[in-house]
mmCIF file of the N, C-alpha and C atoms, coordinates in Angstrom:
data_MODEL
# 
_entry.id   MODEL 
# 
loop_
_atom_site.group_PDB 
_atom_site.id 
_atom_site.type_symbol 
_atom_site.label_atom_id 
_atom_site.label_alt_id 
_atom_site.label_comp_id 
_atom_site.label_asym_id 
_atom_site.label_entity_id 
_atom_site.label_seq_id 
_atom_site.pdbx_PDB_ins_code 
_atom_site.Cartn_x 
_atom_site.Cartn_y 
_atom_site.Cartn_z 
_atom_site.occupancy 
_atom_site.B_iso_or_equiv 
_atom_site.pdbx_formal_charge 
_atom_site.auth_seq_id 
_atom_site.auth_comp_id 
_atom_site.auth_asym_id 
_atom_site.auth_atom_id 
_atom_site.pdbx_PDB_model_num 
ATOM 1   N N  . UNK A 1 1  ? 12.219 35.216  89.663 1.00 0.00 ? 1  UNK A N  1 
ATOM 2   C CA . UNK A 1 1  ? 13.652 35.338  89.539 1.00 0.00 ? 1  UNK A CA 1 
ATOM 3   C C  . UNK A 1 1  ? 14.293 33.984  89.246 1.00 0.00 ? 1  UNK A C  1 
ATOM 4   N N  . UNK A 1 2  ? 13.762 33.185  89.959 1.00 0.00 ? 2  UNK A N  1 
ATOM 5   C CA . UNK A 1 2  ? 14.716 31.671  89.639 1.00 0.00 ? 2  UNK A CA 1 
ATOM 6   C C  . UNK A 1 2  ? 14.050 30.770  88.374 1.00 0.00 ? 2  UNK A C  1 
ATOM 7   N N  . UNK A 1 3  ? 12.757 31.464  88.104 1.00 0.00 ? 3  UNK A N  1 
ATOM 8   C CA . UNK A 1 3  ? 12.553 30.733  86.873 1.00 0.00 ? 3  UNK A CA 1 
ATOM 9   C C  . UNK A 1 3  ? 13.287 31.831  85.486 1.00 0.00 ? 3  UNK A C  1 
ATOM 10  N N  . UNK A 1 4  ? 13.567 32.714  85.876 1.00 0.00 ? 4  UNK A N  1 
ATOM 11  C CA . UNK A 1 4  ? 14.713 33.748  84.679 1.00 0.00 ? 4  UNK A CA 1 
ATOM 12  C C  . UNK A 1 4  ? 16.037 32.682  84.547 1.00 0.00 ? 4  UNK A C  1 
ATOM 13  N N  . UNK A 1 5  ? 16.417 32.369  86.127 1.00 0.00 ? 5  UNK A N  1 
ATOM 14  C CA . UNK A 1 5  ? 17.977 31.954  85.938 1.00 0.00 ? 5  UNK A CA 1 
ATOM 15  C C  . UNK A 1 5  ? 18.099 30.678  85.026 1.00 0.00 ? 5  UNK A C  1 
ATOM 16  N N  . UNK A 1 6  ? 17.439 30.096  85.653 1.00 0.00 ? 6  UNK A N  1 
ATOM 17  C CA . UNK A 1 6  ? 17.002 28.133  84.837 1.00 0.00 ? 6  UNK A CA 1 
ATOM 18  C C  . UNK A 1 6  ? 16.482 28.193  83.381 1.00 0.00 ? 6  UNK A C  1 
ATOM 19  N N  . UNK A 1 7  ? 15.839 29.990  82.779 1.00 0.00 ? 7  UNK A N  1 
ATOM 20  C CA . UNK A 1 7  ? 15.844 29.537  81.284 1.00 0.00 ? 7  UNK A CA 1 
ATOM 21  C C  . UNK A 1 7  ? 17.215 30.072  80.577 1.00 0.00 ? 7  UNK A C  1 
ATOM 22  N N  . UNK A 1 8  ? 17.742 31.053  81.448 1.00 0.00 ? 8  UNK A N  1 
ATOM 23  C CA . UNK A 1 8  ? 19.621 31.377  81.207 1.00 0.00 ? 8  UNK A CA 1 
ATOM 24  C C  . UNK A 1 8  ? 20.157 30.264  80.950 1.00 0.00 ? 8  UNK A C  1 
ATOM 25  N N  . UNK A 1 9  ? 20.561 29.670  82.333 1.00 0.00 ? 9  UNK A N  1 
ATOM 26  C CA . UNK A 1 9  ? 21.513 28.399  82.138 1.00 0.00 ? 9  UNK A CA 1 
ATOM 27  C C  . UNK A 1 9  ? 20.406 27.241  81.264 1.00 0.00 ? 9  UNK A C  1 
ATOM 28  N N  . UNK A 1 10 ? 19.382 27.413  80.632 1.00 0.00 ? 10 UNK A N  1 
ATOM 29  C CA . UNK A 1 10 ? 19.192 26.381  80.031 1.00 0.00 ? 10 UNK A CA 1 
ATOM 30  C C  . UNK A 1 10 ? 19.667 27.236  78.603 1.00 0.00 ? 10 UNK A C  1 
ATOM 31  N N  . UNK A 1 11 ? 19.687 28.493  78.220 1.00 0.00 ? 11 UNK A N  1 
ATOM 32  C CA . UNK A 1 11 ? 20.451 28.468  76.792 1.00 0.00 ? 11 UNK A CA 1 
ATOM 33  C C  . UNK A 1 11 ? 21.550 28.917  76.785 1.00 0.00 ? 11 UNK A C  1 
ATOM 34  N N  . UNK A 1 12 ? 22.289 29.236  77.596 1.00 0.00 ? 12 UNK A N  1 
ATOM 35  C CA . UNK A 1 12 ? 23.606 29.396  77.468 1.00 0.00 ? 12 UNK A CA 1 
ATOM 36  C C  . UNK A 1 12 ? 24.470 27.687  77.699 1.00 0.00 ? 12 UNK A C  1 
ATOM 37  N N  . UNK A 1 13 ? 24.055 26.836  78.664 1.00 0.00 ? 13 UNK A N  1 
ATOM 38  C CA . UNK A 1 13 ? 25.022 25.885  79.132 1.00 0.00 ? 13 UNK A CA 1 
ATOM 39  C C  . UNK A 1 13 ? 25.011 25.526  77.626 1.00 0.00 ? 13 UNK A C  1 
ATOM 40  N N  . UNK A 1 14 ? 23.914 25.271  77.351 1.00 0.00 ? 14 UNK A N  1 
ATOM 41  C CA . UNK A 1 14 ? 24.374 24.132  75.838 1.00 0.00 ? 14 UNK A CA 1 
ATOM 42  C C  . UNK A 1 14 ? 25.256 25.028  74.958 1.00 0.00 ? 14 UNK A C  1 
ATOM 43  N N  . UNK A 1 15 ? 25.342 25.909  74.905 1.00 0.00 ? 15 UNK A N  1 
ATOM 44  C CA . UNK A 1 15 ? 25.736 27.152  74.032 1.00 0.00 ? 15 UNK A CA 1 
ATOM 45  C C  . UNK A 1 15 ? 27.657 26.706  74.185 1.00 0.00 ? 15 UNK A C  1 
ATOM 46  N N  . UNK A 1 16 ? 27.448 26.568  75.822 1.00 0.00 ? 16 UNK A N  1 
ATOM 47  C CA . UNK A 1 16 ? 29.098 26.220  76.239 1.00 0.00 ? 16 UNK A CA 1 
ATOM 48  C C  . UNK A 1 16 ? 29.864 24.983  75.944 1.00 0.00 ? 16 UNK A C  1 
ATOM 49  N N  . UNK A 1 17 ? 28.784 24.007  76.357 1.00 0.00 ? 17 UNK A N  1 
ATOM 50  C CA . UNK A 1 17 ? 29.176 22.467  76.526 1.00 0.00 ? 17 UNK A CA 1 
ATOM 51  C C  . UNK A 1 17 ? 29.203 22.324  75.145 1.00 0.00 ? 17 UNK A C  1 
ATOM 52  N N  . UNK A 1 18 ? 28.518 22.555  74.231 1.00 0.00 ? 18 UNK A N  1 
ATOM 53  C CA . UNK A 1 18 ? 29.310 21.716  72.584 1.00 0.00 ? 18 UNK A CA 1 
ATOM 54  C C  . UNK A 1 18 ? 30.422 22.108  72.252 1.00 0.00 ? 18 UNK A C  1 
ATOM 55  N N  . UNK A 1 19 ? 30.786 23.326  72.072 1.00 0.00 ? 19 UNK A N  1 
ATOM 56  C CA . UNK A 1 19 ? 32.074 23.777  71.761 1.00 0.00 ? 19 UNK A CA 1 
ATOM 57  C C  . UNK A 1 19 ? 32.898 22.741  72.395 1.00 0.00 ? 19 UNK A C  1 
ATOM 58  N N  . UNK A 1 20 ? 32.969 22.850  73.611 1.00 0.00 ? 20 UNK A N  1 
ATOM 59  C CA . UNK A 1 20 ? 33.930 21.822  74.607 1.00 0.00 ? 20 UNK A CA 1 
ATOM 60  C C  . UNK A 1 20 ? 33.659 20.516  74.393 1.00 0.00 ? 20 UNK A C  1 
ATOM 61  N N  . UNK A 1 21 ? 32.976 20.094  74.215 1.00 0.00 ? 21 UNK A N  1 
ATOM 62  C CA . UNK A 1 21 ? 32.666 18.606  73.712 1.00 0.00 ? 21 UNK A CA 1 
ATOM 63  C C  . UNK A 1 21 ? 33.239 17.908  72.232 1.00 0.00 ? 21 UNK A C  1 
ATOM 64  N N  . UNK A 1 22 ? 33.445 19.065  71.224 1.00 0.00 ? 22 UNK A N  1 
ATOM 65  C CA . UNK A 1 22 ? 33.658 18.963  70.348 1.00 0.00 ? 22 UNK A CA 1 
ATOM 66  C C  . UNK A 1 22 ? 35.298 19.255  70.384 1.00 0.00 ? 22 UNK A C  1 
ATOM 67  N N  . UNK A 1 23 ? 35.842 20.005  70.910 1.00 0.00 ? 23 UNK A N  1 
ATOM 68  C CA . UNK A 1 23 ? 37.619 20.283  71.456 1.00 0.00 ? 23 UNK A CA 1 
ATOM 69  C C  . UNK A 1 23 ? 38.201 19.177  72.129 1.00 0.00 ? 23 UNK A C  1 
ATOM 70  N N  . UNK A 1 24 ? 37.393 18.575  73.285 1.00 0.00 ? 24 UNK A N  1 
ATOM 71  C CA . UNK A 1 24 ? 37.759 17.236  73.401 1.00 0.00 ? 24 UNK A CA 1 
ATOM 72  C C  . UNK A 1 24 ? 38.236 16.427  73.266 1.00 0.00 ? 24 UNK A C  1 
ATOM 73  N N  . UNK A 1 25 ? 36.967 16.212  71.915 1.00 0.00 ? 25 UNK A N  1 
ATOM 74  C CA . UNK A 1 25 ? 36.947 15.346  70.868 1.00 0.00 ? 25 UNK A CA 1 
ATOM 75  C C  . UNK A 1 25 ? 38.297 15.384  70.122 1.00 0.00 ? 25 UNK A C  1 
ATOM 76  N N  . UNK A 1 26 ? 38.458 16.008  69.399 1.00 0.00 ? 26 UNK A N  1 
ATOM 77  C CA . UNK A 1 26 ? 39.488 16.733  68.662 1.00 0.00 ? 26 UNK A CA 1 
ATOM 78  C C  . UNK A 1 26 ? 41.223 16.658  69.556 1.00 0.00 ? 26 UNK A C  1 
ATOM 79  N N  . UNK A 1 27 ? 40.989 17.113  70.878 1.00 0.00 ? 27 UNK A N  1 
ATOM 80  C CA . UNK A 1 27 ? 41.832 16.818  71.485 1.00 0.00 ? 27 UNK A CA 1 
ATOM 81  C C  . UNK A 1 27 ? 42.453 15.442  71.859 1.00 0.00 ? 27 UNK A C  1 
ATOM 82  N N  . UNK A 1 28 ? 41.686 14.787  72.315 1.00 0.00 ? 28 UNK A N  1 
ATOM 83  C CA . UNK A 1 28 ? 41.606 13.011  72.300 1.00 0.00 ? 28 UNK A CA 1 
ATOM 84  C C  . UNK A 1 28 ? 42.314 12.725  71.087 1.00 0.00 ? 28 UNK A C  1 
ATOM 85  N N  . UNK A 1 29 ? 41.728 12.712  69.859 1.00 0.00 ? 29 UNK A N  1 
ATOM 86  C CA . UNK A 1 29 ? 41.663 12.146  68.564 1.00 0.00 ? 29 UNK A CA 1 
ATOM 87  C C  . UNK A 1 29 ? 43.262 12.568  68.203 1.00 0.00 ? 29 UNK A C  1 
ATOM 88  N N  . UNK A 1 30 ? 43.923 13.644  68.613 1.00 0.00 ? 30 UNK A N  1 
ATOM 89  C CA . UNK A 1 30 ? 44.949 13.998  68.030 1.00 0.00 ? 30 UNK A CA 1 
ATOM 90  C C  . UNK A 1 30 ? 46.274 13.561  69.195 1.00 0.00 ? 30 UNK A C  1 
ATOM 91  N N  . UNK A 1 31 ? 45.492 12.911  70.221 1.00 0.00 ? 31 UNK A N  1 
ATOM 92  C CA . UNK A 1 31 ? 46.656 12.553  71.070 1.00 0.00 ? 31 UNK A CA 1 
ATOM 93  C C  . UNK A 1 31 ? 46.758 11.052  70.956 1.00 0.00 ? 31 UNK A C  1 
ATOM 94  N N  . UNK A 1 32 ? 45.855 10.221  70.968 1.00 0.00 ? 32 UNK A N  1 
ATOM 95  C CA . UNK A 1 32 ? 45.629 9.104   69.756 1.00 0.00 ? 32 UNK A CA 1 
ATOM 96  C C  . UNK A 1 32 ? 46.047 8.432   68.698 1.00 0.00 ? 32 UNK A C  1 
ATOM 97  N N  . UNK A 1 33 ? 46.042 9.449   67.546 1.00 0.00 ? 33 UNK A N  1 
ATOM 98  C CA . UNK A 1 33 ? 46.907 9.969   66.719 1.00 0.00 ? 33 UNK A CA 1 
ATOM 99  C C  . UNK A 1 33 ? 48.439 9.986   66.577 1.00 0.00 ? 33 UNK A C  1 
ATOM 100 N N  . UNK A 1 34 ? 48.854 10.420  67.742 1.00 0.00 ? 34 UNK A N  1 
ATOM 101 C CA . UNK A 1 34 ? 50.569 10.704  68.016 1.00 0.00 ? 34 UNK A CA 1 
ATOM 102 C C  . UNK A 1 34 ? 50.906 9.811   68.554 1.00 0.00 ? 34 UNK A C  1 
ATOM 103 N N  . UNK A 1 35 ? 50.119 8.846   69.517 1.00 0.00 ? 35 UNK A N  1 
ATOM 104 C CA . UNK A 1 35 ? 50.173 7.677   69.730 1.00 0.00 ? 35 UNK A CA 1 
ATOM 105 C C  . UNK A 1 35 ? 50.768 6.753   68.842 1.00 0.00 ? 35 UNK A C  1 
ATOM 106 N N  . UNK A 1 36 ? 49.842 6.583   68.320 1.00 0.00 ? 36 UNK A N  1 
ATOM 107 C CA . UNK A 1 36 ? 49.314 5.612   67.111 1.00 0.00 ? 36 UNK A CA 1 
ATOM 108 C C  . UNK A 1 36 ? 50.816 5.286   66.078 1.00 0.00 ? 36 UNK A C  1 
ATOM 109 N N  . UNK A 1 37 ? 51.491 6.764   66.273 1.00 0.00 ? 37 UNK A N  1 
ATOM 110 C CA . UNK A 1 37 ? 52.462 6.716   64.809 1.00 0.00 ? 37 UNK A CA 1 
ATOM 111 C C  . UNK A 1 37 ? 53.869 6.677   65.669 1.00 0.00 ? 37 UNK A C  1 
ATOM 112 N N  . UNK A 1 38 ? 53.626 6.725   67.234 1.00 0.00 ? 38 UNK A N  1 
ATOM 113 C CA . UNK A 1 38 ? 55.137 6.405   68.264 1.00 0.00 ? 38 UNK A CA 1 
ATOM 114 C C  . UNK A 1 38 ? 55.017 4.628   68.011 1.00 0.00 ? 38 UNK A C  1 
ATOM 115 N N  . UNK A 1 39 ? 53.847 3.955   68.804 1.00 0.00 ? 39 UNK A N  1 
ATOM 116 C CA . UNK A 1 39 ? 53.624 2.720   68.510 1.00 0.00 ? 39 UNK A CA 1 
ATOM 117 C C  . UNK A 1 39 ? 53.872 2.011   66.870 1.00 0.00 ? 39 UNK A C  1 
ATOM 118 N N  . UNK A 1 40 ? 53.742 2.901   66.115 1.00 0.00 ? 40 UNK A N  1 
ATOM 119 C CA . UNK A 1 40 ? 53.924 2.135   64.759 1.00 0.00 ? 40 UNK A CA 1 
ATOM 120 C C  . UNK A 1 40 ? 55.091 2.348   64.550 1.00 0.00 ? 40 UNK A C  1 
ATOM 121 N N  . UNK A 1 41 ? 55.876 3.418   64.695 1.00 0.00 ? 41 UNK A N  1 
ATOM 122 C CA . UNK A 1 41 ? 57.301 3.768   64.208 1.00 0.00 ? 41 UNK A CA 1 
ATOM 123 C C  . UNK A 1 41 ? 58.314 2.567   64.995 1.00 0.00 ? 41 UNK A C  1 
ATOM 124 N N  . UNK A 1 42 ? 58.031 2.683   66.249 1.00 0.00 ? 42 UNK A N  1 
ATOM 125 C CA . UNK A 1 42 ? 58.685 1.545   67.143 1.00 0.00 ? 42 UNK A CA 1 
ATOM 126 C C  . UNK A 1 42 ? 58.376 0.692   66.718 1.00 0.00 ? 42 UNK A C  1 
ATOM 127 N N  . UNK A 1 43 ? 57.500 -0.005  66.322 1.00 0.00 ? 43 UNK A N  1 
ATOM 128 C CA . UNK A 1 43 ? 57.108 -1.073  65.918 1.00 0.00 ? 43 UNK A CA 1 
ATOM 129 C C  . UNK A 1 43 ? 57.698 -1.333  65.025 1.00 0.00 ? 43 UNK A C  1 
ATOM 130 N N  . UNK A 1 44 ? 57.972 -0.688  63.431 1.00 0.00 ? 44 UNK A N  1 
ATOM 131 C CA . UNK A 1 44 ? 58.374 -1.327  62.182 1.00 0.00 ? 44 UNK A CA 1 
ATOM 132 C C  . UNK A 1 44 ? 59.655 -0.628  62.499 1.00 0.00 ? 44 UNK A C  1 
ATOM 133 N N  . UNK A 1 45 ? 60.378 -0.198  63.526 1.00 0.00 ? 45 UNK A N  1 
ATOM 134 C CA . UNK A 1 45 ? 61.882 0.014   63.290 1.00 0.00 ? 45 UNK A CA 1 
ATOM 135 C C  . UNK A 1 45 ? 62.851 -0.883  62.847 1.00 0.00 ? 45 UNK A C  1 
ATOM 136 N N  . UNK A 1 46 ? 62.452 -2.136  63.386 1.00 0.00 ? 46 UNK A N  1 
ATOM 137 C CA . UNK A 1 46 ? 63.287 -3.198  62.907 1.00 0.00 ? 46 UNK A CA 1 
ATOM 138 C C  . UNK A 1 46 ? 64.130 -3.726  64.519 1.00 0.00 ? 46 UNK A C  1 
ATOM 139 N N  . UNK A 1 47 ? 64.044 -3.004  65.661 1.00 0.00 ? 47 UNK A N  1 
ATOM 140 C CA . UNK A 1 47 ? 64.807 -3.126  66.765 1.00 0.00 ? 47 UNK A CA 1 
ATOM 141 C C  . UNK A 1 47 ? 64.168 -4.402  68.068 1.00 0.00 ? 47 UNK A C  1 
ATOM 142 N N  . UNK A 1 48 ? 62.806 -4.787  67.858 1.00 0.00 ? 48 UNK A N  1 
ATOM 143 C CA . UNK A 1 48 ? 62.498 -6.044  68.531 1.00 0.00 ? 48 UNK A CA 1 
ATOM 144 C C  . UNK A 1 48 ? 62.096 -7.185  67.577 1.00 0.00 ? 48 UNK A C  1 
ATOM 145 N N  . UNK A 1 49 ? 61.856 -8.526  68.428 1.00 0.00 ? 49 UNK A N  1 
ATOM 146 C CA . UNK A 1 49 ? 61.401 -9.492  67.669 1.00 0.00 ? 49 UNK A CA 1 
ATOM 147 C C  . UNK A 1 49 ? 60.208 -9.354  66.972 1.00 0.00 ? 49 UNK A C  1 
ATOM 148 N N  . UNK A 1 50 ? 60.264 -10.373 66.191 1.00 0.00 ? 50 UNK A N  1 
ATOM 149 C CA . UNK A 1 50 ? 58.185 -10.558 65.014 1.00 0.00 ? 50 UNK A CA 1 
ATOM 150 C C  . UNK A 1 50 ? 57.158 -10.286 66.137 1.00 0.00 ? 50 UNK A C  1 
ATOM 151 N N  . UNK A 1 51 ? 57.118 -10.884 67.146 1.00 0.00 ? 51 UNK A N  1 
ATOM 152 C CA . UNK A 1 51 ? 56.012 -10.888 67.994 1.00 0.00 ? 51 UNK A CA 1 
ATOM 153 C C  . UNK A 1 51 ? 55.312 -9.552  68.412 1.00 0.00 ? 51 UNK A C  1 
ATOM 154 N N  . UNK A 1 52 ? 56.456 -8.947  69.484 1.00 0.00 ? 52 UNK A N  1 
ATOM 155 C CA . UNK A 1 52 ? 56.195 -7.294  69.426 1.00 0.00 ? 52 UNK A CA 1 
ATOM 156 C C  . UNK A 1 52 ? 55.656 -6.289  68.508 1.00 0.00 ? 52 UNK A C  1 
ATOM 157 N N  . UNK A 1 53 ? 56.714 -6.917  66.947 1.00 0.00 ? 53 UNK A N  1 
ATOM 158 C CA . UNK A 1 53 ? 56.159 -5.851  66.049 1.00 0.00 ? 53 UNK A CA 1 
ATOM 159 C C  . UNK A 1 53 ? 54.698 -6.274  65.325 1.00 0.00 ? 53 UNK A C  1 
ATOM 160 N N  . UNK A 1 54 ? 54.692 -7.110  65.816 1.00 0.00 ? 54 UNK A N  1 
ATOM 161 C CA . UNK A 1 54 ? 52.627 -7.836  65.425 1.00 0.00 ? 54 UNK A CA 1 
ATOM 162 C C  . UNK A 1 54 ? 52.053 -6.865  66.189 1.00 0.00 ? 54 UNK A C  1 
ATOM 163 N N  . UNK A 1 55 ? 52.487 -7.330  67.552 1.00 0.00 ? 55 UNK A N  1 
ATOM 164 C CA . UNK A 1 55 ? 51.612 -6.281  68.687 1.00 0.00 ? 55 UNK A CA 1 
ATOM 165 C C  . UNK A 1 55 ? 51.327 -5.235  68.567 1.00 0.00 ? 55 UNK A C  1 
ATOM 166 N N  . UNK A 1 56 ? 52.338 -4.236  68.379 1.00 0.00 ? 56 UNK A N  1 
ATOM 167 C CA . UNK A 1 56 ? 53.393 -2.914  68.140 1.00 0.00 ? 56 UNK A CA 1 
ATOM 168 C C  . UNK A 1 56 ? 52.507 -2.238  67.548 1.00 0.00 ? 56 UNK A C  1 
ATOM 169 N N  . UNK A 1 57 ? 52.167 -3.617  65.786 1.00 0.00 ? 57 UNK A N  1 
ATOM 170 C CA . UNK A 1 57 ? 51.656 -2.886  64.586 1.00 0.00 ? 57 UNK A CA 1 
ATOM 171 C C  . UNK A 1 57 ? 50.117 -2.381  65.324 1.00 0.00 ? 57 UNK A C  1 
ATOM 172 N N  . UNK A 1 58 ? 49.437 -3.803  65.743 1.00 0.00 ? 58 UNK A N  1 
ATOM 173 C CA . UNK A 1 58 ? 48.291 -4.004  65.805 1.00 0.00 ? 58 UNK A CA 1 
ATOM 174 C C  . UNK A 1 58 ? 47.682 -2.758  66.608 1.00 0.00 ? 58 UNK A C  1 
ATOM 175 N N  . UNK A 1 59 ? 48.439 -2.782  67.819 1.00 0.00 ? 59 UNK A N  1 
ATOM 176 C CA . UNK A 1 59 ? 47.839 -1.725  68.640 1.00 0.00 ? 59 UNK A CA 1 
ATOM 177 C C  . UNK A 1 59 ? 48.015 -0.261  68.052 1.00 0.00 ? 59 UNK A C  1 
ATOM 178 N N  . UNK A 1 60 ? 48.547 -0.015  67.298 1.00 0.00 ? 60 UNK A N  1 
ATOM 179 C CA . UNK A 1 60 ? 48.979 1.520   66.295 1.00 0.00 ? 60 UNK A CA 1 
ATOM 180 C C  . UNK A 1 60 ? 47.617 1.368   65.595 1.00 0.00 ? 60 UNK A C  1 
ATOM 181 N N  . UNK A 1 61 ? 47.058 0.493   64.903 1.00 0.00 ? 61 UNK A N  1 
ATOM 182 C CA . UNK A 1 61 ? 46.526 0.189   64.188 1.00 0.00 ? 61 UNK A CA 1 
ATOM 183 C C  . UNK A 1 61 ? 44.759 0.896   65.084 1.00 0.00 ? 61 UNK A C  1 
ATOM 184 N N  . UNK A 1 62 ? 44.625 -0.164  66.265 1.00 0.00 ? 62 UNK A N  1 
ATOM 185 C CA . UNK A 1 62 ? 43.975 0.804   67.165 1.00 0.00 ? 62 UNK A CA 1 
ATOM 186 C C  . UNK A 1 62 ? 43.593 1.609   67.985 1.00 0.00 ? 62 UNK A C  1 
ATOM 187 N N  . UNK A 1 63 ? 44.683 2.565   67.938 1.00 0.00 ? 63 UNK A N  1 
ATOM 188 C CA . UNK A 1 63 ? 45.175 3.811   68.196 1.00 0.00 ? 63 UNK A CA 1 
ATOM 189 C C  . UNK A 1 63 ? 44.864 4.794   67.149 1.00 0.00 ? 63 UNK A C  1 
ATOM 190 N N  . UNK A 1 64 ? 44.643 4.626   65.680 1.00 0.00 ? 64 UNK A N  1 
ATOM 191 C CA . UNK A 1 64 ? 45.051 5.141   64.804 1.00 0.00 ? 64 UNK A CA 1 
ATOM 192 C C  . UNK A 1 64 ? 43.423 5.476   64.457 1.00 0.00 ? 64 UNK A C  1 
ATOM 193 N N  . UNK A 1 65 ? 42.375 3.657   64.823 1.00 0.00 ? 65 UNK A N  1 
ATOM 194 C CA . UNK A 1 65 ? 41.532 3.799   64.566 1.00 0.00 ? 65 UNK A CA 1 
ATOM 195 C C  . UNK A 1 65 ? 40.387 4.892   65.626 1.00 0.00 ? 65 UNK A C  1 
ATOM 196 N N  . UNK A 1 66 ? 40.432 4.449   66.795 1.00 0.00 ? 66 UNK A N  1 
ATOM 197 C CA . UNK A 1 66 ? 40.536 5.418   67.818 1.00 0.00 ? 66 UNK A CA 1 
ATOM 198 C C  . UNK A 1 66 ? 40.737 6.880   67.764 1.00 0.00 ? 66 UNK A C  1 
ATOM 199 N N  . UNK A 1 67 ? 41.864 7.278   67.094 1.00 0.00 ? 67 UNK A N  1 
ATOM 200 C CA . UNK A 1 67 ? 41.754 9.069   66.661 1.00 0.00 ? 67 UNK A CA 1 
ATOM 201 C C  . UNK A 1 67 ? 40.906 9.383   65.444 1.00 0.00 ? 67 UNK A C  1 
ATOM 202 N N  . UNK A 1 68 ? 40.922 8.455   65.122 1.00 0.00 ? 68 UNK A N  1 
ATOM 203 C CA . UNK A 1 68 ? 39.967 8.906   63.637 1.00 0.00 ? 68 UNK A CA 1 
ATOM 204 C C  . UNK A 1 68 ? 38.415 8.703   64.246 1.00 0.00 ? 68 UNK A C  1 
ATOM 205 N N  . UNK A 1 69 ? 38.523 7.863   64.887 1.00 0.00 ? 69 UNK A N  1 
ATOM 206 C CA . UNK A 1 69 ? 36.918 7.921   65.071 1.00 0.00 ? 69 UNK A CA 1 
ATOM 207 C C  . UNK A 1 69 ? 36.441 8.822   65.628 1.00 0.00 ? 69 UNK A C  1 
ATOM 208 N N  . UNK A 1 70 ? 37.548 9.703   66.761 1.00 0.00 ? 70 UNK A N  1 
ATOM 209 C CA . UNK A 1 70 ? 37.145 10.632  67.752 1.00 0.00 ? 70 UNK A CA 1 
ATOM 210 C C  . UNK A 1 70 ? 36.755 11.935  66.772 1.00 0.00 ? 70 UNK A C  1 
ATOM 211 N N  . UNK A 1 71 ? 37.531 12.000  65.893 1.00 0.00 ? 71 UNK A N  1 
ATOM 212 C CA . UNK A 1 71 ? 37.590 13.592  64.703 1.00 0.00 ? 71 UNK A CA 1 
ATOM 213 C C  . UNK A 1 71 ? 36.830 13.169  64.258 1.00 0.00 ? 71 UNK A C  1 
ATOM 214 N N  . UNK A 1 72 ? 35.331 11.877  63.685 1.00 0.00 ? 72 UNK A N  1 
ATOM 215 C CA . UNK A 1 72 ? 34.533 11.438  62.638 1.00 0.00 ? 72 UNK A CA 1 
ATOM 216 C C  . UNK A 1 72 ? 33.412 12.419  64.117 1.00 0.00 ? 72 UNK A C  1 
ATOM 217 N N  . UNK A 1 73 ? 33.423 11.788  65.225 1.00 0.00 ? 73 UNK A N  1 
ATOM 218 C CA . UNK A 1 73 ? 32.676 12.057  66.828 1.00 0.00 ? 73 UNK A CA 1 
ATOM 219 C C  . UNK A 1 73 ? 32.295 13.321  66.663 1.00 0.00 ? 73 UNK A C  1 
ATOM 220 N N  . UNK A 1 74 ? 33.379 14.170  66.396 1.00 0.00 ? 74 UNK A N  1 
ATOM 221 C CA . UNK A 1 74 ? 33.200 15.885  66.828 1.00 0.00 ? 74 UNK A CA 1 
ATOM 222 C C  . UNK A 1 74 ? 33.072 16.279  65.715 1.00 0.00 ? 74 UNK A C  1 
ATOM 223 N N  . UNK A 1 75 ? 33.401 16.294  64.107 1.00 0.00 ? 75 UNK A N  1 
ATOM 224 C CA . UNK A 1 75 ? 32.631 16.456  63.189 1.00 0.00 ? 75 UNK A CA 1 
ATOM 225 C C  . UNK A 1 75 ? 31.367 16.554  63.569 1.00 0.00 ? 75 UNK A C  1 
ATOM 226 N N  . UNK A 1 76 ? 30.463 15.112  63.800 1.00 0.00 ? 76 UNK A N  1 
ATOM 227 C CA . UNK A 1 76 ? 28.991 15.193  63.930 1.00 0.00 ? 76 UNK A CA 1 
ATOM 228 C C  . UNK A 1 76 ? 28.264 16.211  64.737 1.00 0.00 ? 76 UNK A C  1 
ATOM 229 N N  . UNK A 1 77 ? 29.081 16.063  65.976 1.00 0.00 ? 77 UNK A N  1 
ATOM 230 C CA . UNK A 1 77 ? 28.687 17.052  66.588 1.00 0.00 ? 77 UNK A CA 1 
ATOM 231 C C  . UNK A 1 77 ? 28.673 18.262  66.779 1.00 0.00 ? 77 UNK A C  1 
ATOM 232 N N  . UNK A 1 78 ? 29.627 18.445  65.523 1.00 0.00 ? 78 UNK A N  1 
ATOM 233 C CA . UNK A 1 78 ? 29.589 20.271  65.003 1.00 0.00 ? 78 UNK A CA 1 
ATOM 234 C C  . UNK A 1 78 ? 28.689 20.231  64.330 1.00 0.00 ? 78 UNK A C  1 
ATOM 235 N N  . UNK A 1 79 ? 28.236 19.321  63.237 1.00 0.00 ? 79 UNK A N  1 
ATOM 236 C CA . UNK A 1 79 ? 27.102 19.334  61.907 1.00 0.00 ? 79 UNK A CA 1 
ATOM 237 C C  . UNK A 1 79 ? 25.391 19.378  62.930 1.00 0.00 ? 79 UNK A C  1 
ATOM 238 N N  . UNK A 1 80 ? 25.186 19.152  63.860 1.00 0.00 ? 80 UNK A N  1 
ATOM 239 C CA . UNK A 1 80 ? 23.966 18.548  64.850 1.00 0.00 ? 80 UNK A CA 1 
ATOM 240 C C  . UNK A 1 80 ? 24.016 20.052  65.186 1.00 0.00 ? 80 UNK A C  1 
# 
């Protein structure tokens, strides 16, 4: 009986966990994303000094890179 259950949960868990791993992903990447374009919009508004909007830009910049990498992440791991 308990060697039935352990070959269950050995093909169903994986069956579960990618989907979710891959939504995540996707989820992350798109909150990231919205990030990325609050920080940049504030940034090039024109409403603080040069310094900030260096910062502002920069960190949008990796924010921006950050969501994209997460959606490149869960791609793969849909293609695998």
């Amino acid at each position: 009986m308990l060697s039935k259950a352990k070959q269950f949960v050995s093909h169903v868990l994986p069956a579960i966990i990618r989907p979710i791993h891959i939504l995540w992903n996707q989820i992350i990447g798109f909150v990231f994303l919205v990030l990325a374009l609050v920080f940049g919009y504030r940034s090039f508004s024109g409403k603080e000094p040069g310094t900030i909007q260096v910062t502002g830009g920069a960190f949008a910049v990796l924010l921006a890179w950050f969501g994209i990498s997460s959606f490149v992440r869960a791609r793969k791991i849909s293609k695998s």
